[in-house]
Structure formats: C-alpha cells, structure tokens
C-alpha positions as CSV (number, residue, x, y, z in Angstrom):
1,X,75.3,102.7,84.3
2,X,79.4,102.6,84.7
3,X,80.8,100.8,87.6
4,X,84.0,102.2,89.2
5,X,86.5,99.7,89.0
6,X,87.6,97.6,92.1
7,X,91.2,98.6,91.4
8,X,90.3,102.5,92.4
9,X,87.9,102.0,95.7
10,X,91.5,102.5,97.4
11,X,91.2,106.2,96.6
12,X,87.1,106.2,98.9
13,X,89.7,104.8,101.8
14,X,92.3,107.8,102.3
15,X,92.0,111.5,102.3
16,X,91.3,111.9,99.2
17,X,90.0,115.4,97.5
18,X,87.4,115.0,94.8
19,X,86.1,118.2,92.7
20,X,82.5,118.2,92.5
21,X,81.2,120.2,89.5
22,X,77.2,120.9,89.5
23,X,75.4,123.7,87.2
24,X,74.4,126.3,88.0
25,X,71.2,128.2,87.3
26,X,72.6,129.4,84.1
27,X,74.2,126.8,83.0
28,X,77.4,127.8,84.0
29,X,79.6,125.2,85.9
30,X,80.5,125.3,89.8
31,X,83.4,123.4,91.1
32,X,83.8,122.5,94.3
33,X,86.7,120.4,96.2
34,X,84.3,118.2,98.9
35,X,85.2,115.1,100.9
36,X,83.9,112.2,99.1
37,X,82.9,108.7,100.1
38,X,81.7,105.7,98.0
39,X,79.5,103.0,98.7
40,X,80.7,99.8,97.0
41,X,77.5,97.9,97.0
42,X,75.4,100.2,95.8
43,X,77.9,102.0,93.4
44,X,77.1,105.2,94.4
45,X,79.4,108.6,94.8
46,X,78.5,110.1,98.3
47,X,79.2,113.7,98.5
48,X,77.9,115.0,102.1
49,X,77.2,119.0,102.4
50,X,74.6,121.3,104.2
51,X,71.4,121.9,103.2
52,X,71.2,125.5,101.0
53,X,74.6,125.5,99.5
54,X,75.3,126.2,96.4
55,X,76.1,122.4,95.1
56,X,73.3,121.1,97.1
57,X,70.6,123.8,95.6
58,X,72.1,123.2,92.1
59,X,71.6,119.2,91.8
60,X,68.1,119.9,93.2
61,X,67.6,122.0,89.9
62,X,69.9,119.6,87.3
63,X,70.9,116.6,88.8
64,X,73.7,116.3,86.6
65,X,77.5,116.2,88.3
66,X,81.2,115.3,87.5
67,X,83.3,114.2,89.7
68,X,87.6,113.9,89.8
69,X,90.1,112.6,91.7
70,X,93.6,112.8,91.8
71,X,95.1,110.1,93.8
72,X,97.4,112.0,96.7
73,X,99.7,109.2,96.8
74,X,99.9,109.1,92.8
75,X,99.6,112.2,90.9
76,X,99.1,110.7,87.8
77,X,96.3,108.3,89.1
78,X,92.9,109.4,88.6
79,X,89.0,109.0,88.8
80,X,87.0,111.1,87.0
81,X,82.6,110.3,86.7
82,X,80.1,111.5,85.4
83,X,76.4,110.9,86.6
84,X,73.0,112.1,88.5
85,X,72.5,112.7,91.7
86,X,69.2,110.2,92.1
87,X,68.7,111.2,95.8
88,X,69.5,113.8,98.5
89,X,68.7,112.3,102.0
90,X,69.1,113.5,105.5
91,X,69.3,109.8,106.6
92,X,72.8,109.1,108.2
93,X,73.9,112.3,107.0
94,X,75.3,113.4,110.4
95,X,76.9,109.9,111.4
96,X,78.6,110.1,107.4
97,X,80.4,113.6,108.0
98,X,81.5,112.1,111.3
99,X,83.3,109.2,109.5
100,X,84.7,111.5,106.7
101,X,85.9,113.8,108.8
102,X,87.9,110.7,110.9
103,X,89.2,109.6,107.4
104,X,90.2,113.7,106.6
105,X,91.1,115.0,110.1
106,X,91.6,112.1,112.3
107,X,88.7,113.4,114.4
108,X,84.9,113.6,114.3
109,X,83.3,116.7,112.4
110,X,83.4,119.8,115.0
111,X,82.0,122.6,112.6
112,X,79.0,124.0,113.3
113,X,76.0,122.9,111.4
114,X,73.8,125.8,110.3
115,X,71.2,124.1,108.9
116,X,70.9,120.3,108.4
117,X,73.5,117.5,106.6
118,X,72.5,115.9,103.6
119,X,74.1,113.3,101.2
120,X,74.1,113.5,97.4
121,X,74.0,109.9,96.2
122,X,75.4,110.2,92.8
123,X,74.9,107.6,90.2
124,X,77.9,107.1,87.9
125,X,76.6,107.2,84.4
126,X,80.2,107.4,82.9
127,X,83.5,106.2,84.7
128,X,87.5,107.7,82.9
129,X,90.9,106.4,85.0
130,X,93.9,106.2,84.5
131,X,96.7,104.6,86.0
C-alpha cells in the first residue's frame, strides 16, 4: 500500500477538484470531477456521492479507481493514485458532505438528496506527485 506524502495533505484542506476515474461495465473508463477529502490516519481517499450513480454503481462492480489533483494554488503541483475502493458506507456520509461542502462553498450541502450519501473509502495502492 502507498502512503500520500505529508507534504501534499495541504491539497485535502482547500477546495481542491480531484477527477475520479471508475470502469465502467465495459471496461471503458468514467471520469468524474467530485469533492474529495482524505483521512490521514487511516490513509484513505474519501470520495462522497449518492447512492445509484454512475461512480458509485461502477466501484461496486470493479473496485478499481484513479484519482488526480491539480493543486488550484499551483498548477504544476499534483496528486495522482491509484487504488480500491475497500468499502462504501452510509456511516457519516451526511455529516462528510456537510463538511466538504463548508470547505467548497463556505456553506453546508443544500442539494437535494434523492436517495442516500455514501462514502467510497479508497485505498491507495500507488501514489505519483510532483512538485
């Protein structure tokens, strides 16, 4: 398992956009941009969407994603992973969009919810920055 390295948890701490790419039935990528969060201690990507799209029905086929960031501050600064989502939980899910949405907007999530929140807890299997 790759760690993402201390010097880049800056970029989990302001609006940043990550593109989350998941497979589809086919095979065929599916990029998305998504907030994204990280949680240090467990070194796992957090990607929070609703239940029955795309991304989320994907990684519950192939858990296999990729991940890149492009600092907004720095735009030759970057995070890219690779890895597995190894869970999709409901738990928190609502109180995490809330909190991304303060980091993204300045203000807690006000879209409506059609079906439930979930988080993807990604596992990083590989980990490419650069500056």
């Amino acid at each position: 398992m790759a760690e993402i390295p201390a010097a880049f948890h800056d970029l989990f701490e302001k609006p940043t956009i990550a593109h989350v790419v998941t497979m589809t039935p086919d095979g065929a990528p599916h990029a998305t941009p998504v907030w994204i969060d990280y949680d240090a201690g467990a070194n796992r990507l957090l990607v929070n969407t609703e239940r029955g799209r795309r991304k989320e029905r994907n990684v519950a086929r192939d858990p296999t994603v990729a991940a890149s960031m492009v600092d907004p501050d720095d735009p030759h600064r970057y995070l890219s992973v690779t890895g597995s989502v190894e869970e999709t939980t409901t738990e928190g899910a609502r109180e995490h969009i809330d909190a991304l949405s303060e980091r993204y907007l300045g203000e807690p999530y006000s879209n409506p919810i059609g079906t439930e929140r979930v988080v993807l807890r990604v596992r990083p299997e590989e980990v490419l920055t650069r500056g």
